[in-house]
ZASE-140033 format. One line per field, with one value per residue (C-alpha): y, x, z; residue in three letters. Coordinates in Angstrom, 2 decimals. Example, Ala and Ser with C-alpha at 12.3 -4.5 7.8 and 13.67 -1.06 7.14 Angstrom:
ZASE-140033
py	[-4.50,-1.06]
px	[12.30,13.67]
pz	[7.80,7.14]
code	[Ala,Ser]
***
This chain:
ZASE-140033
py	[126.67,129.15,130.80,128.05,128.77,126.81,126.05,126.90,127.43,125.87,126.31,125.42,125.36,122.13,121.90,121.79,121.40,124.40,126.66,129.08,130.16,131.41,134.04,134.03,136.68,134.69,131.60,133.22,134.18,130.66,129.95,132.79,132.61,128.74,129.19,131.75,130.25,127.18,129.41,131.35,134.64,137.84,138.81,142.78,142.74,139.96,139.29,141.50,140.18,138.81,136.76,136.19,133.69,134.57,135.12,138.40,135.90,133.23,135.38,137.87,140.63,143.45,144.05,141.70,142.21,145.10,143.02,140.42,142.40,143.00,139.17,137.71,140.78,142.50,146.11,149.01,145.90,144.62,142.29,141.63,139.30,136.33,135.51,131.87,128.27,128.64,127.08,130.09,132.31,129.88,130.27,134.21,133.82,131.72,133.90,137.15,135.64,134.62,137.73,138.49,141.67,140.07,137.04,136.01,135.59,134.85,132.86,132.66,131.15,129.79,129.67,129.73,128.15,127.68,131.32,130.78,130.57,130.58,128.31,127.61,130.95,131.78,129.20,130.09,133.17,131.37,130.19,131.76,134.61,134.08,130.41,128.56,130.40,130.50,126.55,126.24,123.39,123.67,122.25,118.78,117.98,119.07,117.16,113.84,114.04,114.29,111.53,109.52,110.42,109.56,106.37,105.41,106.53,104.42,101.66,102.50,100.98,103.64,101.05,102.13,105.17,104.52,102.96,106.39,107.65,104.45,105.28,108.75,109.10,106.00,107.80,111.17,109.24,109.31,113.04,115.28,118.29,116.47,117.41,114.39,111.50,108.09,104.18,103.68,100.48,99.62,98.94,102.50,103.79,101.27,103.44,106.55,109.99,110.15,114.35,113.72,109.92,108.43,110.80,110.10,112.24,110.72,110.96,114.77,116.01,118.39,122.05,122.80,125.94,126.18,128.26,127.74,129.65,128.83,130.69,130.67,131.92,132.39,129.52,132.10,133.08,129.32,128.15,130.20,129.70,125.91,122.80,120.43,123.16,121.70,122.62,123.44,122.65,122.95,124.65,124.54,126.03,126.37,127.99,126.75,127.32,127.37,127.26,123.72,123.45,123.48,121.87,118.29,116.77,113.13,114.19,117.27,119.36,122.10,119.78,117.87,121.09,122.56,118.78,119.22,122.69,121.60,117.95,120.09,122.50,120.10,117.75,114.86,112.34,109.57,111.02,107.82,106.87,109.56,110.79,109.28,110.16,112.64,114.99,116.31,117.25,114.92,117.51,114.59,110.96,110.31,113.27,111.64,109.48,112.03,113.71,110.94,110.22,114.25,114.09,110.75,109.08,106.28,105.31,104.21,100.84,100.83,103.27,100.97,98.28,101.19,101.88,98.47,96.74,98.98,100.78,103.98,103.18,104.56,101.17,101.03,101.49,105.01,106.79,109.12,111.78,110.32,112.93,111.67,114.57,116.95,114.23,113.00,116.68,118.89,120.86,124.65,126.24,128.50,127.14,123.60,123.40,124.76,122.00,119.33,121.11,121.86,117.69,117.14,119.72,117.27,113.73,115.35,116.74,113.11,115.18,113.09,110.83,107.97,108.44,109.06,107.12,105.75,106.88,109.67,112.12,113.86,114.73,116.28,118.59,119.62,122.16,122.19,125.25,123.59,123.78,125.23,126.42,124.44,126.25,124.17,124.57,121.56,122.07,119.41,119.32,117.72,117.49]
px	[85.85,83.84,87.53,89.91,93.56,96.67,100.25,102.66,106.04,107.84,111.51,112.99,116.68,118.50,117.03,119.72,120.84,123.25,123.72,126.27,127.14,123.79,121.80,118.11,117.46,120.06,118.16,114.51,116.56,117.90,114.17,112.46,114.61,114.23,110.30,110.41,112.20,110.00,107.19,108.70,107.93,109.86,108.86,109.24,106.74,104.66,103.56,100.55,100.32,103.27,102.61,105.69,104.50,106.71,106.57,108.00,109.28,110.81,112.48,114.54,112.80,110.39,107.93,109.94,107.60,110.15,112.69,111.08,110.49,114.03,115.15,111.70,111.77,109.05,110.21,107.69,105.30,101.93,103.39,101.98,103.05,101.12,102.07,101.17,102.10,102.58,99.15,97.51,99.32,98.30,95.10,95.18,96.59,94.11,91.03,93.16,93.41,89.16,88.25,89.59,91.40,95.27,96.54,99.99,100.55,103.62,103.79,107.07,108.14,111.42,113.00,116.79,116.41,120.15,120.17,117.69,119.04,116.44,113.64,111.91,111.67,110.01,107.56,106.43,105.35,102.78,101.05,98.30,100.77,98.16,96.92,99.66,102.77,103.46,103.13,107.05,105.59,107.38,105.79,107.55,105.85,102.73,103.06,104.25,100.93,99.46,100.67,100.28,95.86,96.10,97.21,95.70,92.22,92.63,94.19,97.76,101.07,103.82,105.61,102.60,104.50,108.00,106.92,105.82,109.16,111.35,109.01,109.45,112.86,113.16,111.28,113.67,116.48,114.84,114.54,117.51,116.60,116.07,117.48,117.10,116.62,118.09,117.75,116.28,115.24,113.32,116.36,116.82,114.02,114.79,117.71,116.72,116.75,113.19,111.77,109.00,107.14,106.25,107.75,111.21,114.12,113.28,109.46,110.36,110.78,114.48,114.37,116.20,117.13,115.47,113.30,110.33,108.59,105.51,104.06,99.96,97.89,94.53,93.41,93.46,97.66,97.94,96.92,98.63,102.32,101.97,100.82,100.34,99.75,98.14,95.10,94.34,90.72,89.56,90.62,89.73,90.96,90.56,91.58,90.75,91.68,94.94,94.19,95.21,92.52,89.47,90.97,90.16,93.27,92.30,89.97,91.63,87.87,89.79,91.60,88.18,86.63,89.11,89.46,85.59,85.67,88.28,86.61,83.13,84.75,86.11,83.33,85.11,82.53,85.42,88.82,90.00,89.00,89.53,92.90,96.42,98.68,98.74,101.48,100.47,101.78,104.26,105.75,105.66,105.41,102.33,100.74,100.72,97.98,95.70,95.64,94.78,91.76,90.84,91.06,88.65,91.35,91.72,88.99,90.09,89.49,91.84,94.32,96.70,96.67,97.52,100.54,101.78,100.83,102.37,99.37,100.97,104.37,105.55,104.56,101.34,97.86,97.68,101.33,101.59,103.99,106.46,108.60,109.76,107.53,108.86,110.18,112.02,112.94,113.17,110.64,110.66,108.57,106.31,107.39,106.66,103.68,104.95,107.56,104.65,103.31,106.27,106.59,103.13,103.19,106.36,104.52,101.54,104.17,105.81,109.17,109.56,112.53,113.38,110.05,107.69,104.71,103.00,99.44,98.92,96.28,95.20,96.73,95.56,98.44,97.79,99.61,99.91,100.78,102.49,102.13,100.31,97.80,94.58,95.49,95.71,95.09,93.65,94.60,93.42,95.86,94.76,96.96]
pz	[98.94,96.59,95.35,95.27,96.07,95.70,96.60,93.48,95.41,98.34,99.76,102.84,104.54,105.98,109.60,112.07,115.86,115.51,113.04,114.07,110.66,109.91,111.30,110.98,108.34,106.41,107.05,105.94,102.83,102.04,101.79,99.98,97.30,96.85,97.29,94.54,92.19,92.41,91.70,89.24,90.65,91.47,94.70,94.58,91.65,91.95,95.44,96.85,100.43,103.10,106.26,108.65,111.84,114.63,118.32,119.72,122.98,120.95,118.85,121.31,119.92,120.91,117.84,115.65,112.62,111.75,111.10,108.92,104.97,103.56,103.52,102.31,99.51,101.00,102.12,101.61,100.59,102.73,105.47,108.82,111.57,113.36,116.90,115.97,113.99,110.30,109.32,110.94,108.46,105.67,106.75,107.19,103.22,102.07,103.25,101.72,98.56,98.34,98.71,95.43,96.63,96.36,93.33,94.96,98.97,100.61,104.19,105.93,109.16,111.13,114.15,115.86,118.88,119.12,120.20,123.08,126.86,129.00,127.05,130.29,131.46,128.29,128.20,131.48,130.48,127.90,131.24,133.75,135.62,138.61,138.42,136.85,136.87,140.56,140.72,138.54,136.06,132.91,129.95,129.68,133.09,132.11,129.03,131.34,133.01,129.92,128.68,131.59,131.56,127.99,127.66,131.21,129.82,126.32,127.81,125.44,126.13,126.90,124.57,121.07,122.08,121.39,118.49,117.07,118.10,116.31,112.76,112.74,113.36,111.04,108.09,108.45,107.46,104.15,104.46,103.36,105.21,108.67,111.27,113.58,111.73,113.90,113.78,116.94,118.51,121.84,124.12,123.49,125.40,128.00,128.96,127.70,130.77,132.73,132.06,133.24,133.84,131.91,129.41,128.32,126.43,123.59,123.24,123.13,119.42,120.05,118.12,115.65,113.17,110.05,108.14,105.82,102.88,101.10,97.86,97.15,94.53,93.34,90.90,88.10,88.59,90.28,86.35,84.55,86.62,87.53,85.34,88.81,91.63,95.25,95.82,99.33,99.30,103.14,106.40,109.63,113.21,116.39,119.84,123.13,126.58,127.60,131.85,133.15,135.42,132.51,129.59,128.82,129.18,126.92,124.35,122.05,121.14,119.79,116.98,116.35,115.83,113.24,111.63,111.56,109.84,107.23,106.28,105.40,103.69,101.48,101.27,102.97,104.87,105.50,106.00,106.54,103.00,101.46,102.16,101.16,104.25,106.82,108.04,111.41,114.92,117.03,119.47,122.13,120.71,122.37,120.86,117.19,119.04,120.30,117.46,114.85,116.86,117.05,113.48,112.80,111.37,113.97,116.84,120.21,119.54,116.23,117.41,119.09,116.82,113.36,115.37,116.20,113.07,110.88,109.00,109.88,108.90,105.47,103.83,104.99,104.11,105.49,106.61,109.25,109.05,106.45,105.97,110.17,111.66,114.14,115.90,113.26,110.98,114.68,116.32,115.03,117.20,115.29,111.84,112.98,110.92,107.90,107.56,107.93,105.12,103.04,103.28,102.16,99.05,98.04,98.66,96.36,93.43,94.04,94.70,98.28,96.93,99.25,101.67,98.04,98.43,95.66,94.01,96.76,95.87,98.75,102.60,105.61,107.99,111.18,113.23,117.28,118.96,122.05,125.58,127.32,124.42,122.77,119.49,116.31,112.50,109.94,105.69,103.07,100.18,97.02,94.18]
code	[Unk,Unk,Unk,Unk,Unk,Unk,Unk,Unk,Unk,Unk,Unk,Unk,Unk,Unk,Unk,Unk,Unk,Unk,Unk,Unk,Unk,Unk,Unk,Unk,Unk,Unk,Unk,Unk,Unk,Unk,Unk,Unk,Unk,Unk,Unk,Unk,Unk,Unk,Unk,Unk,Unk,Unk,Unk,Unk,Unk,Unk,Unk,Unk,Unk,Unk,Unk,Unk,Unk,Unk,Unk,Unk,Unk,Unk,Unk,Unk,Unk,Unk,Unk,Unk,Unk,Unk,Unk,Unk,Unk,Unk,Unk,Unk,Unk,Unk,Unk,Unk,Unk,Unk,Unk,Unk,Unk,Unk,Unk,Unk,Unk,Unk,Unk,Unk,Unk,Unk,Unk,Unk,Unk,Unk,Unk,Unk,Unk,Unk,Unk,Unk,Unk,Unk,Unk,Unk,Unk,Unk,Unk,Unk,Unk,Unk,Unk,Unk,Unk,Unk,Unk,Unk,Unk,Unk,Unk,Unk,Unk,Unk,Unk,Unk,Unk,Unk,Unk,Unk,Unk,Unk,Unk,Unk,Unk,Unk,Unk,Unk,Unk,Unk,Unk,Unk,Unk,Unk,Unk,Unk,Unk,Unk,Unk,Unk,Unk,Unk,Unk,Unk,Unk,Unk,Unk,Unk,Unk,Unk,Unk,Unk,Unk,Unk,Unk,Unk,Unk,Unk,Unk,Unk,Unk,Unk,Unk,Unk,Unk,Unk,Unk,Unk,Unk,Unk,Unk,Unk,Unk,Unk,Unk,Unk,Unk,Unk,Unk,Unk,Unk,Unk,Unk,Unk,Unk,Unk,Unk,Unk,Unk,Unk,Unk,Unk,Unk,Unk,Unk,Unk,Unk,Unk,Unk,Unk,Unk,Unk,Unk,Unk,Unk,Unk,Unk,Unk,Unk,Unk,Unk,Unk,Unk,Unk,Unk,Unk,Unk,Unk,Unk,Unk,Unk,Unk,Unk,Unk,Unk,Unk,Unk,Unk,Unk,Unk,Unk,Unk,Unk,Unk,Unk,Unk,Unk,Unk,Unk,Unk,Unk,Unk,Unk,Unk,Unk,Unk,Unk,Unk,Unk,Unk,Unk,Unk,Unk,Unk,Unk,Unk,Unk,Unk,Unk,Unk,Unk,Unk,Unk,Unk,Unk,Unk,Unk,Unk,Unk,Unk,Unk,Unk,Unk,Unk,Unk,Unk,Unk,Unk,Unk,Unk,Unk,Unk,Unk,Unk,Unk,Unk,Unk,Unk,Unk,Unk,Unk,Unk,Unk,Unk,Unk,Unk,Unk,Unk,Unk,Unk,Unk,Unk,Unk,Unk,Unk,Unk,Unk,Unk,Unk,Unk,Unk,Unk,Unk,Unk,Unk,Unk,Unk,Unk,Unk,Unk,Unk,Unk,Unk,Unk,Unk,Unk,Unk,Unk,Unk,Unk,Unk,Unk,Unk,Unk,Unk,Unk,Unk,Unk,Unk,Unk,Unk,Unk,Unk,Unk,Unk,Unk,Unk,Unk,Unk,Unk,Unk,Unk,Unk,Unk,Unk,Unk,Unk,Unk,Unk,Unk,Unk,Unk,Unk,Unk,Unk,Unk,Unk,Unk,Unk,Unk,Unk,Unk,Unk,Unk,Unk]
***
């Protein structure tokens, strides 16, 4: 990157099942003003640009950008609203920021789906109304046969699957602001409710509220504010299609091609090598899978054997997701991806407590729209 730009404030809320207590703008709150007092910034005078990541479906709410300045601090200030994960906004910050225009970006992003009643009925509406819609397959089936031409095509055990499950919900419990951390063991699975076959209850990562702030800066302002800030030194993403009937439904283009655009950016030949850990999308257990091998981290000849000899475990040579990915913290919808990231910015600043790993330098997030889109977003962090 010609401009470099970096992370120099993060806050986040306890994720939780049910938070009754709380309503959302109180919950975007809770984290703005943590994320600005770990950047040491006021936010009605220093920030030039907000980003909220919402959807207008998700959230209840018809144009809901108007309701997203006053608890982030940014009425009568530049905000806009992405109908997307919380990497794009990252993204969207990070090419504001280059063009030299803005010093101090805000990105904000969380989600209540305790209020939600009808989740099926809106994730319907994400598919074809002509092709798709008509045919009543809601996205945990889809994501069953998935699953199923997956791990038929690379010759995986449904059982490399529950092992993703038993480690990520394993490395939450290390994580104070998870939201579904659990000891879990195979005779577990062996009982666990059939969604959708092979996919089980528990191979699902369950929502939860919570809300997410990040605070970036031009390398200038990033200098002068931070003494360690994280570097985010390539991007990358990608939207495909999200029709059934033309997708490839084993190998995940749309994540290679993002992983693709962020490695060059950054000047990374062997992520593998290169990178410390990785914090990236586990919406359904299996998915943790396809996506190393999108991202060149894994072939399909090493993939199953990572998993099962414990290379990806927190203690090995190269973690996945050890803050206990969405699986393990909840899945937040559109903010999903900022709470992989918000996890990785705390490995780098060695601020991860229990799950800290040692002599990490560099990480690589990715972000996962869900079913039924192709949509995903690739950072490298350095530190």
């Amino acid at each position: 990157m010609n401009k470099r730009v970096a992370i120099i404030g993060i806050g986040a809320t306890q994720f939780r099942s049910l938070s009754s207590d709380l309503s959302y703008k109180e919950l975007m709150f809770e984290a703005a003003v943590k994320a600005y007092q770990d950047a040491g910034i006021d936010p009605r005078k220093d920030v030039d640009t907000f980003i909220s990541c919402s959807e207008d479906y998700i959230e209840g709410t018809s144009i809901f950008d108007e309701y997203v300045p006053d608890q982030i601090g940014a009425a009568l200030r530049p905000t806009h609203t992405i109908s997307g994960d919380g990497l794009h906004g990252i993204v969207a910050a990070c090419l504001q920021l280059m063009t030299g225009e803005f010093d101090i970006a805000v990105v904000e992003a969380h989600c209540k789906p305790s209020n939600i009643l009808t989740i099926d009925g809106v994730e319907a509406c994400a598919q074809d109304p002509v092709y798709t819609r008509p045919l009543g397959l809601n996205s945990y089936f889809i994501a069953g046969l998935e699953m199923n031409r997956f791990c038929f095509e690379y010759g995986i055990d449904f059982e490399t699957c529950a092992r993703v499950v038993i480690k990520n919900r394993k490395n939450a419990l290390g994580n104070p602001i998870a939201g579904r951390a659990a000891m879990l063991t195979f005779e577990d699975f062996r009982s666990a409710k059939m969604v959708a076959s092979p996919l089980t209850e528990l191979d699902i990562a369950q929502p939860v509220d919570g809300a997410i702030n990040i605070v970036l800066a031009s390398e200038s302002v990033a200098r002068a504010l931070r003494k360690t800030p994280i570097w985010i030194t390539g991007i990358g993403w990608c939207n495909s299609t999200p029709n059934l009937d033309s997708r490839n439904w084993v190998e995940l283009d749309y994540v290679k091609k993002a992983g693709s655009m962020a490695y060059k950016m950054a000047n990374i030949t062997d992520p593998k090598k290169y990178l410390s850990f990785a914090e990236i999308d586990d919406r359904f257990s299996y998915k943790e899978l396809q996506h190393l091998l999108a991202l060149s981290l894994f072939n399909n000849y090493e993939i199953e054997g990572a998993v099962t000899s414990g290379v990806t475990e927190i203690d090995g040579s190269f973690p996945v997701n050890p803050s206990g990915g969405a699986l393990g913290m909840g899945y937040l919808y559109e903010a999903t991806g900022l709470a992989r990231l918000y996890c990785a910015v705390e490995q780098l600043r060695n601020q991860a407590g229990k799950n800290q790993i040692k002599n990490v330098k560099s990480a690589v997030v990715q972000s996962w729209r869900g079913l039924p889109t192709t949509s995903s977003v690739v950072l490298i962090l350095e530190a």
